[in-house]
N, C-alpha and C positions, 0 to 999 in steps of 0.2 A: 504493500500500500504506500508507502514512504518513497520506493521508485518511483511509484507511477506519480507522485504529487508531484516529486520535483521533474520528471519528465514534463509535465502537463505546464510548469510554473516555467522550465526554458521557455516552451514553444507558445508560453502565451505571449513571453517577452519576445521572440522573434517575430510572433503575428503583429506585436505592438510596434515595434522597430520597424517594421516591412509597408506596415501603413503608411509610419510618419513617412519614410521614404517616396513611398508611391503619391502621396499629400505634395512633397518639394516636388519632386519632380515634375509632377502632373503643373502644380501653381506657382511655384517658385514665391518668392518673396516679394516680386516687384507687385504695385498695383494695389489690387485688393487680397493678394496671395492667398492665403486659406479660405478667408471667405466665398472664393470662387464656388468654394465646396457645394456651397449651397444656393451661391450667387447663381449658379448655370442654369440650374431646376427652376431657382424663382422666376428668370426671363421669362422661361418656355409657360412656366405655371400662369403665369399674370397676362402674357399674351392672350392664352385660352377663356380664366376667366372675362376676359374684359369680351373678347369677343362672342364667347356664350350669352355672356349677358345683355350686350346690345341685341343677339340675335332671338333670344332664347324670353326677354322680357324678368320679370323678379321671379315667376314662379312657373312650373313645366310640370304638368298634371299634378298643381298641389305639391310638389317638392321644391322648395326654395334654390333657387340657381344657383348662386355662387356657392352655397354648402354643397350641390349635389356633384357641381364642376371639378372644385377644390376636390371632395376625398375621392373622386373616381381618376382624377388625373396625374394625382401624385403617386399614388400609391402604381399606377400604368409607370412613371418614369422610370419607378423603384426597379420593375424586372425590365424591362424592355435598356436603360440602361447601365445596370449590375450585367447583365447577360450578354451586351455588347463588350462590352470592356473586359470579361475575363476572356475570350477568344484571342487564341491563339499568347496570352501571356504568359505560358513558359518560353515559346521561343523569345519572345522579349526580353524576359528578365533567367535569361539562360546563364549569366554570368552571375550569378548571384548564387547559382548549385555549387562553385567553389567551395562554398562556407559550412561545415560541417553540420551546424542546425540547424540549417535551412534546406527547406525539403519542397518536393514541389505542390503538396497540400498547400502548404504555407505561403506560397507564391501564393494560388487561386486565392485564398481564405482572405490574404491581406487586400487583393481589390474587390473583395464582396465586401466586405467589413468597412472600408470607405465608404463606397455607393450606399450601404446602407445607413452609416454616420449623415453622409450630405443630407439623405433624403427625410431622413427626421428631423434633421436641421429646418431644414426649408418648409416641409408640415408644419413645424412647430411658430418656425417666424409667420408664414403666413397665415397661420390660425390666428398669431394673437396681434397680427394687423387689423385682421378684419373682425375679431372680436372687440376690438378696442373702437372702433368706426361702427360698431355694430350692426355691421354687415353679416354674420355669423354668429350662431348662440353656442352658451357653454355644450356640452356634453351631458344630455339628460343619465348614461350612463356610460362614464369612461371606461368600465372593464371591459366591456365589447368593443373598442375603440383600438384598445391595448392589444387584446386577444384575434381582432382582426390585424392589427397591422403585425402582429408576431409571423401567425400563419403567412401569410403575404412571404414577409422577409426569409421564413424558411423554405416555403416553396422555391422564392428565386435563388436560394442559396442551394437548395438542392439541382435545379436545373442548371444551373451557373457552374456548377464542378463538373458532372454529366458532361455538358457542349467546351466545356473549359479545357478538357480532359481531351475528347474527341477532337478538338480544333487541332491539336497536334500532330494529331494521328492524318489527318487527311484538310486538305482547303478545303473539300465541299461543304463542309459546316459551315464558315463562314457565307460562302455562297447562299446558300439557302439559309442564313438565319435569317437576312435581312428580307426577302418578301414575305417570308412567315412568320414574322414581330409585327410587320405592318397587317397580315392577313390577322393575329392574335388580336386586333383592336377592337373591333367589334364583337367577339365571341369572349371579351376577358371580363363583362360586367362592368366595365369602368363607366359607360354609357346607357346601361340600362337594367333597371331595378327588376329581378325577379318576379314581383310584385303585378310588372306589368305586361309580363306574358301570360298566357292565357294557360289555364289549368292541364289542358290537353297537353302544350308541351314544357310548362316547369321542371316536369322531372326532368327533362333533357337538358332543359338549360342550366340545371344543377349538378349536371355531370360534369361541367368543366369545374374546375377547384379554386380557382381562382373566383369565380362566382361567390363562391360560401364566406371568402374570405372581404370581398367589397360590402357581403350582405350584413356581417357581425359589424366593421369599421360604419357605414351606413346607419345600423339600430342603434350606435352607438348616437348619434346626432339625429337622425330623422326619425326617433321612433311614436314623438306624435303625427307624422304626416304621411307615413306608410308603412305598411307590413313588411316587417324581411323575412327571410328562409334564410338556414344552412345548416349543415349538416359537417358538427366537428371530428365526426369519427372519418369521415369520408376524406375532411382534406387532410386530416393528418396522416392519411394510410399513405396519398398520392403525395403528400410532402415527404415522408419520411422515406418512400420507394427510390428518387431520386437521388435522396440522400446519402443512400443506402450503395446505390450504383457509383454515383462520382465518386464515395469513398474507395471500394474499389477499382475505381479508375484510376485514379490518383495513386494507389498503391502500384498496380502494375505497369505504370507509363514506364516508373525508372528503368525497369527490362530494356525497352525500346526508347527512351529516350534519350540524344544524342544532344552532349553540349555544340552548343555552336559560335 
């Protein structure tokens, strides 16, 4: 038990070290330098809401617009870019295998662990912009807020090792991630509530997992203005599957993976 602590206690220190690094690198110091972190997300975030909202009017069958914009569009940034960014960075950060405690988990793990630092960053400021403007009400119940955006972050964290993994292995990942993140937009819930599909095909629209996890985030804020569904045994099976896979990917790259 005592090995594994202190095993567990390096490699947190190298996922810690691996961030900051990918942090400089990525922003370097000039400018706004870290705060880019979250500066990037809020451009994209603030463009959206503004233009939902001119187009979209204050409210969209009874769900309040900039609350409904806000948690379906950040929490889309979270996978779409964590899953961009671990592709292909082993061959990136290949020089870095020198170093005895670094392994290439720990590559993938320290640019998920960014993307997901930025992106609660940027939820968080932009929450308490517009809660401060009162554009946005508190959290009638923050545990489903929490418990959704968990899910969320481990599903892209298990997807993100999977294609992280596989990027190395062959370019066609990269290839096909990008029509199929933009093809994932419509079918990831970010845009549309459960709620307002018809009974006939709910249960289908709750087979994607990602679903379950916009519905929990959602009850958390909208649960006077509409009904959510989800189903927590479901996404966690489909979070933890992946999870389950990249860890073994990760383990067996080193066989075949060639510093460069």
């Amino acid at each position: 038990m005592a090995t594994f602590l202190r095993c567990l206690s390096i490699q947190s220190r190298v996922i810690g070290a691996l961030v900051m690094r990918e942090l400089q690198t990525r922003y370097g110091r000039d400018n706004l330098g870290f705060l880019w972190l979250m500066g990037e997300p809020l451009m994209f975030a603030g463009g959206v809401l503004v233009l939902w909202r001119l187009l979209r009017g204050e409210f969209q069958q009874g769900v309040p617009v900039i609350s409904f914009t806000l948690l379906g569009y950040v929490p889309l940034l979270l996978f779409r870019h964590t899953v961009g960014r671990v592709l292909n960075c082993l061959k990136e950060s290949s020089a870095l295998l020198y170093h005895r405690p670094v392994t290439l988990l720990d590559v993938i793990l320290a640019r998920i662990f960014s993307e997901i630092a930025g992106n609660i960053l940027t939820f968080a400021f932009a929450f308490a912009v517009l809660f401060a403007t009162g554009l946005m009400e508190w959290p009638t119940q923050p545990a489903l807020v929490f418990l959704g955006y968990f899910y969320m972050a481990w599903f892209t964290t298990g997807v993100g090792l999977v294609l992280g993994c596989l990027s190395d292995r062959s370019e066609l990942v990269e290839k096909f991630w990008t029509p199929l993140s933009y093809l994932f937009i419509p079918l990831s819930g970010a845009y549309y509530l459960a709620a307002w599909v018809t009974d006939t095909w709910r249960d289908y629209y709750l087979l994607l997992p990602t679903v379950s996890a916009y519905e929990l985030i959602r009850a958390g804020f909208l649960s006077e203005y509409v009904r959510s569904y989800w189903d927590q045994p479901y996404i966690a099976f489909w979070s933890a599957c992946p999870t389950l896979l990249g860890l073994y990917l990760a383990r067996s790259a080193r066989y075949h993976f060639m510093v460069r």
